[in-house]
C-alpha positions in Angstrom: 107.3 102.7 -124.6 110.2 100.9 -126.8 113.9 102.2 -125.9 114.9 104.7 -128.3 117.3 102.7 -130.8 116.7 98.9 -130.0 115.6 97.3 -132.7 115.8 93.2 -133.6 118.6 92.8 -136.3 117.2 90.1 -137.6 113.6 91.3 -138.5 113.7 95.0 -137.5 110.8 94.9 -135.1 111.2 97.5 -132.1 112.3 96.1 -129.2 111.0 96.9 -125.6 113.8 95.5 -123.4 116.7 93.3 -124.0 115.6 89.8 -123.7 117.3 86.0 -122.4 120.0 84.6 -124.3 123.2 83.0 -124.3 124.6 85.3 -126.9 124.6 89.6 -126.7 122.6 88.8 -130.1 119.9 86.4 -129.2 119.3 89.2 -126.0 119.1 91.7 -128.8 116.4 89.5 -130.8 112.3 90.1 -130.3 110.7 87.2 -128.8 109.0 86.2 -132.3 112.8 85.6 -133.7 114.0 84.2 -130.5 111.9 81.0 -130.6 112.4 80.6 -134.2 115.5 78.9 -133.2 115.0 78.3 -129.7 114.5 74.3 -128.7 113.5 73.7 -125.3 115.4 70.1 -125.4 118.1 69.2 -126.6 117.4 65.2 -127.4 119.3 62.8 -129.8 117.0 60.4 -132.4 118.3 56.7 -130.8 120.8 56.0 -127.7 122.3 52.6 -128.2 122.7 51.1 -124.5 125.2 48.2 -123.4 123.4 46.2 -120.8 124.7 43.2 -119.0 122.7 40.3 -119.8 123.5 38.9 -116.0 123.0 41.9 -113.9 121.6 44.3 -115.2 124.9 46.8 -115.4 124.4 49.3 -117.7 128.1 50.5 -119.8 128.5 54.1 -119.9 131.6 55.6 -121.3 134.7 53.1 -120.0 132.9 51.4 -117.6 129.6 49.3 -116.2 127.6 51.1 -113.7 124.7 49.3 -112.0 121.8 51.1 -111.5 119.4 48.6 -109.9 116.9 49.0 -112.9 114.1 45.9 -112.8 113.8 45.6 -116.4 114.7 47.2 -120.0 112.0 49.8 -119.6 113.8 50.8 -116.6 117.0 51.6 -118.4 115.4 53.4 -121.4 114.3 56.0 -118.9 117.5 56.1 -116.9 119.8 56.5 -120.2 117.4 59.1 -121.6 117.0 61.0 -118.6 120.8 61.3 -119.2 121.0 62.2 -122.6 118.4 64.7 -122.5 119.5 68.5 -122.1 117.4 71.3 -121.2 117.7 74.9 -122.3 119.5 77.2 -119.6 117.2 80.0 -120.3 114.5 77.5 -119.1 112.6 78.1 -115.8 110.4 76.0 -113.9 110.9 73.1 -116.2 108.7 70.1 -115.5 108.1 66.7 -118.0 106.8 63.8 -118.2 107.5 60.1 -120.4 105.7 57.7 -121.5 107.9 54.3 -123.1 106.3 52.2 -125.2 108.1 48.9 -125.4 108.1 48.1 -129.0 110.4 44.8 -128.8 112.9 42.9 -126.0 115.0 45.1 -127.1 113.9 48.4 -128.2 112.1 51.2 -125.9 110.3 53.9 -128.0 110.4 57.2 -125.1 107.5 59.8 -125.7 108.4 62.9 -123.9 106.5 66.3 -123.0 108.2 69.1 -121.2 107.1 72.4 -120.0 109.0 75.5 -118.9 108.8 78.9 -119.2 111.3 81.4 -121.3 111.1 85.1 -121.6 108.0 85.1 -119.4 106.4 82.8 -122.2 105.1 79.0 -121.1 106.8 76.8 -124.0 106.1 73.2 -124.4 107.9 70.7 -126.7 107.6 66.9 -127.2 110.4 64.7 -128.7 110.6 61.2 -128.7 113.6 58.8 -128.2 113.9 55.7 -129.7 116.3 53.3 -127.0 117.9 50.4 -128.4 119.2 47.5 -126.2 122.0 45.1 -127.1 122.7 42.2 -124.8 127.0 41.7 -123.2 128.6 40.5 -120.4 129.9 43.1 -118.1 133.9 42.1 -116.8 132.9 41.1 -113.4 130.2 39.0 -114.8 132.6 37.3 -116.8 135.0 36.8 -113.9 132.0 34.9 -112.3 131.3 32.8 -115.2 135.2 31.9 -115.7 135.1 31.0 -111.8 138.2 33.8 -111.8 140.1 34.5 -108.1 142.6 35.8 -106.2 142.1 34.3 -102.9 141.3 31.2 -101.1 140.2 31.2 -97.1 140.8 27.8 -95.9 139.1 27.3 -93.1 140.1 24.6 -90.6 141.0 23.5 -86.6 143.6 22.2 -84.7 143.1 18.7 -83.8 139.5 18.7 -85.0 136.9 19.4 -88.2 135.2 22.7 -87.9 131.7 22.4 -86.7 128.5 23.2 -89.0 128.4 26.6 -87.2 131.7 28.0 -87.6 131.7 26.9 -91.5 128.2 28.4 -91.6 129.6 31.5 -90.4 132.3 31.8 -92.2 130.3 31.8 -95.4 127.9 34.5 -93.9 130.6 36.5 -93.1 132.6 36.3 -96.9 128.8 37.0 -98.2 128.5 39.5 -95.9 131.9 41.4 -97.1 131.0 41.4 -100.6 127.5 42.7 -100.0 129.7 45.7 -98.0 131.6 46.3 -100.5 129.2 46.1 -103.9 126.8 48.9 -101.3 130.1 50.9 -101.6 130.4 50.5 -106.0 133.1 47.9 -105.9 131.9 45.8 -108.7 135.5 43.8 -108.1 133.6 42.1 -105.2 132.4 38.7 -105.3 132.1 34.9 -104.0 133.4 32.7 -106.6 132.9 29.4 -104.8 132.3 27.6 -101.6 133.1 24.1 -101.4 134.1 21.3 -98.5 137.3 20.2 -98.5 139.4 17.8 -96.4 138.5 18.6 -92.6 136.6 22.2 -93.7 135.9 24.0 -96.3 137.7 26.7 -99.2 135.8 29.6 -100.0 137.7 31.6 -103.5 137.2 35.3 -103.3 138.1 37.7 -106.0 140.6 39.7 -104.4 143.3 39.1 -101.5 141.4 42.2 -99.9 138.4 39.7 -99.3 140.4 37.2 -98.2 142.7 38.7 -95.8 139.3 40.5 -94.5 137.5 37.2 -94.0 140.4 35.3 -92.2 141.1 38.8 -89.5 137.0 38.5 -89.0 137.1 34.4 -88.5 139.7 35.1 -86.0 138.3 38.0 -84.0 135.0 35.8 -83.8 136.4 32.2 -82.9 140.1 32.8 -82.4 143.4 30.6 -83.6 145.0 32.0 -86.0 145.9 32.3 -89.6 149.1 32.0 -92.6 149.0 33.6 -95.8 150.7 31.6 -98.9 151.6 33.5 -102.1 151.5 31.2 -105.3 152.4 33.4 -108.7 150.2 32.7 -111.5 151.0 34.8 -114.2 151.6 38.3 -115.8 149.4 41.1 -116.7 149.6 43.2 -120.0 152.2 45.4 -118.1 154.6 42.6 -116.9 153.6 42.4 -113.7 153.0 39.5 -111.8 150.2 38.5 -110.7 149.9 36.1 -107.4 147.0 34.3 -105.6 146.7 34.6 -101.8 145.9 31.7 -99.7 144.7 32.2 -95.9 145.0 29.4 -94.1 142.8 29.7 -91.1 143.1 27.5 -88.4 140.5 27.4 -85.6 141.6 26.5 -81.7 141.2 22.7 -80.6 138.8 23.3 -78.0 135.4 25.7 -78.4 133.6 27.7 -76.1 131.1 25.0 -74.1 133.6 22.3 -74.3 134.5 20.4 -71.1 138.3 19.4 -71.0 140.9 18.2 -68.4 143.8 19.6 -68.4 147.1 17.8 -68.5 149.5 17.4 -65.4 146.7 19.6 -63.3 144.6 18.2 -60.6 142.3 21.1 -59.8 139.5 19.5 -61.9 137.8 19.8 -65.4 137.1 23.3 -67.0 134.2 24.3 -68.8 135.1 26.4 -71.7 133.8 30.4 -71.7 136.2 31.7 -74.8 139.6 31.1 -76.5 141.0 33.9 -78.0 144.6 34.3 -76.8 144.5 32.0 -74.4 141.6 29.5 -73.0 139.6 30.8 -70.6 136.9 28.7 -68.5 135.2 27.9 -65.0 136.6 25.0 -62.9 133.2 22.6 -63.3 134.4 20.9 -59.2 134.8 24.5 -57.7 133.3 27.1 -59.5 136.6 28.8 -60.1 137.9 30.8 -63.0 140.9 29.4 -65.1 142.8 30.7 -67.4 145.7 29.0 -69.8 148.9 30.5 -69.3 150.5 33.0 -71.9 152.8 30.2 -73.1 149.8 27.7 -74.0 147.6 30.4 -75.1 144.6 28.8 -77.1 146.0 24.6 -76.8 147.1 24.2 -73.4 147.7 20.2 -73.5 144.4 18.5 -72.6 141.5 16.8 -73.8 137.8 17.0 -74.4 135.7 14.6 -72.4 132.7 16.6 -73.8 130.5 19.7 -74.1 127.1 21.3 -72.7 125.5 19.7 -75.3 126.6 16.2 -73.5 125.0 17.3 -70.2 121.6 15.2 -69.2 119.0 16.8 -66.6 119.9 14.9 -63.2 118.0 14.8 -60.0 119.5 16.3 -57.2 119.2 13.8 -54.1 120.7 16.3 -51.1 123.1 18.9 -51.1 125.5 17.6 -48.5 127.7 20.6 -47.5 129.3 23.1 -49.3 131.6 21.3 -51.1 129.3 18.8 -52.2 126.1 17.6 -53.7 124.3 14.4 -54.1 122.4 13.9 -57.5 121.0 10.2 -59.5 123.8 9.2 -62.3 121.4 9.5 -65.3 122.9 6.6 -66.6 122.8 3.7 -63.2 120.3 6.2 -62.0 122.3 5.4 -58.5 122.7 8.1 -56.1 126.2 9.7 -56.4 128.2 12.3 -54.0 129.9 15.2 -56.7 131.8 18.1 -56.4 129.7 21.0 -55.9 130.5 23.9 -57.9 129.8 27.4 -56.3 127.6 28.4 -59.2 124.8 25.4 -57.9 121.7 26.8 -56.6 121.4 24.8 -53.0 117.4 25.2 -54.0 117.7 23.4 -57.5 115.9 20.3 -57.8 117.9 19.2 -60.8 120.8 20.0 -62.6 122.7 19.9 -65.6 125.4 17.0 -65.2 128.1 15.4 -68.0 129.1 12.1 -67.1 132.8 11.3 -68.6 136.0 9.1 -68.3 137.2 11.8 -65.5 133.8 11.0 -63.4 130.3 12.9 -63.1 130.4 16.7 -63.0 127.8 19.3 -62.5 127.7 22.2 -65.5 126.4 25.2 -64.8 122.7 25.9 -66.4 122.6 27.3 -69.9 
């Protein structure tokens, strides 16, 4: 039975109950006037989008955003998904799109959505028409203008850096950015990697990078490291603007290195880590060394080689405790040596470095 006194105002039509609606008067109107006005979506003719040619950043409002679309279709379904607006009223909205690429450029959207209003299915179709226009986002541009704010120079102390550590110091500036882009920082990038005198410069587009890169150089191989500011210029605001440079510089001597010791007549040491101070293994005894707090990472000595030196030699006899007998792999004549407590008495050959300071068993790899 219709409530006594409700009545559309727009038709006149008795109503049973007061309906959906934003508005007291769309709640007042019968359903037959309701959805004479009623759009299920709300969905504009065209969207223009701002893609960067480079990455793929899409501009929305004051800034890029990347999205990780593959292509142009991509985007046209991103930015309309977006754009579109669905009725509050709606319920159990569902829809589906179907692009059809009409040029590079332009993405025609064909879209069909369902829902249910005032206990009524309604479906509706619009369709979109996405343009595309080609720029070059800002960090893109950096890129292309090779723009930065820091250099990591990375050399060592009395040496060139080996493959490795400039190999890892690359990985680790790639592996920054890649840390920061996962976290939206489009500011983040490499702008160049090139060898220089005795190492290599790697430009960054921030000091954050760089000061980054040159803490995680030295937590990994040690030394240390200087910053240099150089000003450049001023920004819109009168501000200057510096560039940072880090100059990293990598201890003399590297783990696996085999060095004799100035003024010290305990033997050669082998190596095992240099950050703070060297630390190794006493390649005559066995025992642990370790530089003092006032040499730190260069006590004075010098390298008479490294594992990498050592040849497989033949071990003869093992004499006593303090020594061993093994073939010199170069004469191939049999030669009493310092026997380190780390040699197995069973071994029938060991790892030996012949060097100005005499033959030496190394412990095995």
């Amino acid at each position: 039975m219709t409530d006594a006194g409700i009545f559309c105002p727009r038709c006149g039509d008795p109503v049973e109950s007061p309906g959906d609606g934003a508005t007291r008067r769309e709640q007042s109107l019968c359903d037959a006037c309701y959805f004479e006005d009623f759009d299920l979506v709300d969905a504009p003719d065209t969207i223009e989008v701002m893609v960067c040619a480079r990455c793929g950043a899409v501009h929305r409002g004051n800034r890029w955003v990347d999205i990780g679309a593959d292509d142009y279709v991509d985007v046209a379904v991103a930015e309309t998904t977006e754009a579109l607006g669905v009725h509050l009223e709606a319920e159990d909205v569902d829809w589906e799109v179907r692009p059809e690429k009409l040029d590079d450029n332009t993405v025609r959207m064909h879209a069909t959505f369902t829902g249910v209003v005032r206990d009524t299915h309604q479906t509706e179709q619009v369709t979109v028409t996405v343009k595309v226009s080609r720029q070059t986002c800002q960090r893109c541009g950096r890129i292309a203008g090779e723009s930065y704010a820091s250099t990591v120079q990375v050399r060592a102390v009395g040496r060139d850096p080996s493959s490795e550590e400039t190999e890892r110091a690359t990985e680790l500036a790639h592996r920054i950015v890649a840390d920061l882009e996962d976290t939206g920082d489009r500011e983040a990038f490499v702008t160049e990697v090139s060898p220089a005198e005795s190492g290599i410069d790697i430009k960054l587009s921030t000091t954050k990078i760089g000061l980054k890169l040159a803490r995680k150089l030295v937590e990994e191989f040690g030394g240390g490291f200087e910053d240099h500011e150089t000003l450049i210029t001023e920004d819109d605001d009168g501000n200057e603007v510096y560039r940072v440079t880090y100059a990293v510089r990598l201890p003399e001597f590297r783990p696996g290195d085999v060095v004799d010791l100035a003024d010290d007549d305990d033997g050669p040491v082998l190596v095992r880590s240099n950050h703070g101070n060297l630390k190794g293994v006493r390649v005559t005894t066995g025992e642990s060394y370790e530089a003092s707090f006032e040499d730190g990472d260069s006590p004075d000595a010098r390298k008479l080689g490294s594992v990498d030196d050592a040849v497989e030699s033949t071990v003869v006899t093992v004499e006593d405790d303090a020594s061993i007998q093994i073939l010199d792999p170069e004469t191939y004549e049999a030669e009493t040596v310092p026997r380190p407590d780390y040699v197995d008495p069973e071994a029938s050959t060991v790892p030996a470095l012949k060097s100005r300071a005499g033959l030496h068993v190394l412990p095995d790899a």
